[in-house]
C-alpha positions in Angstrom: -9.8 3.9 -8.7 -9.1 0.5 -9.5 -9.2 -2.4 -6.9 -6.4 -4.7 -7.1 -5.8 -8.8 -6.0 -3.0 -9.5 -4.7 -1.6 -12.5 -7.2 -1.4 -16.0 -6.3 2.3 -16.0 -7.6 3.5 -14.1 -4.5 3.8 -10.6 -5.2 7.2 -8.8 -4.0 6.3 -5.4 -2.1 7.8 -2.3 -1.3 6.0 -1.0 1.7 6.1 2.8 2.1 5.3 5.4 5.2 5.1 8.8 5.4 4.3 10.9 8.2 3.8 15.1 9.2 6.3 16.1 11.3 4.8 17.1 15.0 1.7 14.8 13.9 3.3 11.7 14.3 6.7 10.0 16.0 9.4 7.9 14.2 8.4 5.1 16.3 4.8 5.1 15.7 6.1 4.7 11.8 7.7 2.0 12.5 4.9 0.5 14.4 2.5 0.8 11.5 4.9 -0.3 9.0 5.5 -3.8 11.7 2.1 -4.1 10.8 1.8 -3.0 7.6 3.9 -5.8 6.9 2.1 -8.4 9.2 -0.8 -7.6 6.9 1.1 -8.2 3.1 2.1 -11.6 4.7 -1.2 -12.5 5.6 -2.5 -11.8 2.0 0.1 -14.1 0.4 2.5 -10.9 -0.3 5.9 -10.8 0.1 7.5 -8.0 1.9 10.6 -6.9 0.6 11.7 -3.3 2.2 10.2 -0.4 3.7 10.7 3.3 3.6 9.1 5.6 5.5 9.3 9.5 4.9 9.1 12.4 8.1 7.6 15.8 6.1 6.8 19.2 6.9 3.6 19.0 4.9 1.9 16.5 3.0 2.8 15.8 -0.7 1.1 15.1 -3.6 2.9 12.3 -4.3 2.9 10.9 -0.7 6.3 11.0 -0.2 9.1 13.5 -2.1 10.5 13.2 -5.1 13.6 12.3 -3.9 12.2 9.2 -2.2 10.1 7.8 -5.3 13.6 8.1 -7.3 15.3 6.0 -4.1 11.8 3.9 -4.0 12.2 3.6 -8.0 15.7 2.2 -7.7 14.8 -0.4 -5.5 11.7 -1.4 -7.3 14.2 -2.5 -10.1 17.1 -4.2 -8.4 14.5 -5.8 -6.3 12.3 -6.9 -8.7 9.6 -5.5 -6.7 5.9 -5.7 -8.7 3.7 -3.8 -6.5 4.3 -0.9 -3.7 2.2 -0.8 -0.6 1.0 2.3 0.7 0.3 2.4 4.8 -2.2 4.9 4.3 -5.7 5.3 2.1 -4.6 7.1 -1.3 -7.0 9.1 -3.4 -7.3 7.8 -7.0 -5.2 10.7 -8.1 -2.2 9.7 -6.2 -2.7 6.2 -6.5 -2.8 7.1 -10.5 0.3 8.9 -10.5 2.5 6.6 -8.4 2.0 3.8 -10.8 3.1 6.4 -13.6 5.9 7.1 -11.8 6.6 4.0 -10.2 5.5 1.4 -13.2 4.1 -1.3 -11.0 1.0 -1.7 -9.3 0.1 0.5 -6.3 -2.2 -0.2 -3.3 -2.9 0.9 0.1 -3.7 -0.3 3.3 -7.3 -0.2 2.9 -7.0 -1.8 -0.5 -5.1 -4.5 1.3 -7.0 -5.0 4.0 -10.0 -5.6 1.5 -8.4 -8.0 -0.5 -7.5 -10.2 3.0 -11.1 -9.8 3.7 -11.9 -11.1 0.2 -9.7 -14.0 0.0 -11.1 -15.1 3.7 -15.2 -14.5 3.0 -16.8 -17.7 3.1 -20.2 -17.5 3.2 -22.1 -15.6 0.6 -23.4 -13.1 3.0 -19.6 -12.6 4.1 -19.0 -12.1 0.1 -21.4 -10.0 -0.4 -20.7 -7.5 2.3 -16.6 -7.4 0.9 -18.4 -6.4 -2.3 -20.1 -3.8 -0.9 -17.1 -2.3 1.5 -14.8 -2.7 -1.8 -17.7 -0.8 -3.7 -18.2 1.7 -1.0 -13.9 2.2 -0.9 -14.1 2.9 -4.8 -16.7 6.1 -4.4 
């Protein structure tokens, strides 16, 4: 799995939800995607939209297909370049959203990383960013 920087040039993001029926409420979505969003601001990202998805059971591709075509969409009208995932993907999924997709993908641990990154001053704080992003890519 590939780690990702968010790009000085202020990246435009989709940020995307999905949640199990019975396993989670509509409003604790939308609480996660508030700060979801709070976090893409804070690493220099800007947030464009968010979709969230309630399912029955999880996906393979984190949300239906019927949501990546509506996510798809938007990613060109809204000249979106990377989508932001509020939960940890496996390198699988992450792989096949960018297929599908075409621009980067990332999720909230990837995110939280990179803010981590950019904010690490001293050399001990540096090096222990290295090894949580090492640890996130096993």
């Amino acid at each position: 799995m590939n780690t990702y920087k968010t790009e000085s040039k202020r990246e435009r993001a989709l940020l995307i939800s999905s949640q199990i029926k019975k396993a989670s409420s509509l409003k604790n979505t939308q609480e996660s995607l508030s700060e979801l969003e709070n976090l893409a601001s804070s690493a220099g990202v800007i947030p464009i939209k968010k979709f969230y998805q309630m399912l029955n059971k999880p996906v393979k591709t984190y949300v239906g297909s019927g949501k990546l075509l509506e996510i798809k969409h938007h990613i060109k009208k809204l000249r979106i370049n990377v989508c932001i995932f509020d939960d940890e993907l496996n390198p699988n999924t992450q792989k096949e959203l960018e297929n599908i997709l075409e621009v980067k993908v990332i999720d909230r641990t990837a995110l939280i990383l990179d803010i981590f990154s950019d904010r690490a001053q001293t050399h001990e704080g540096k090096l222990q960013v290295q090894l949580a992003q090492s640890e996130y890519l096993m």
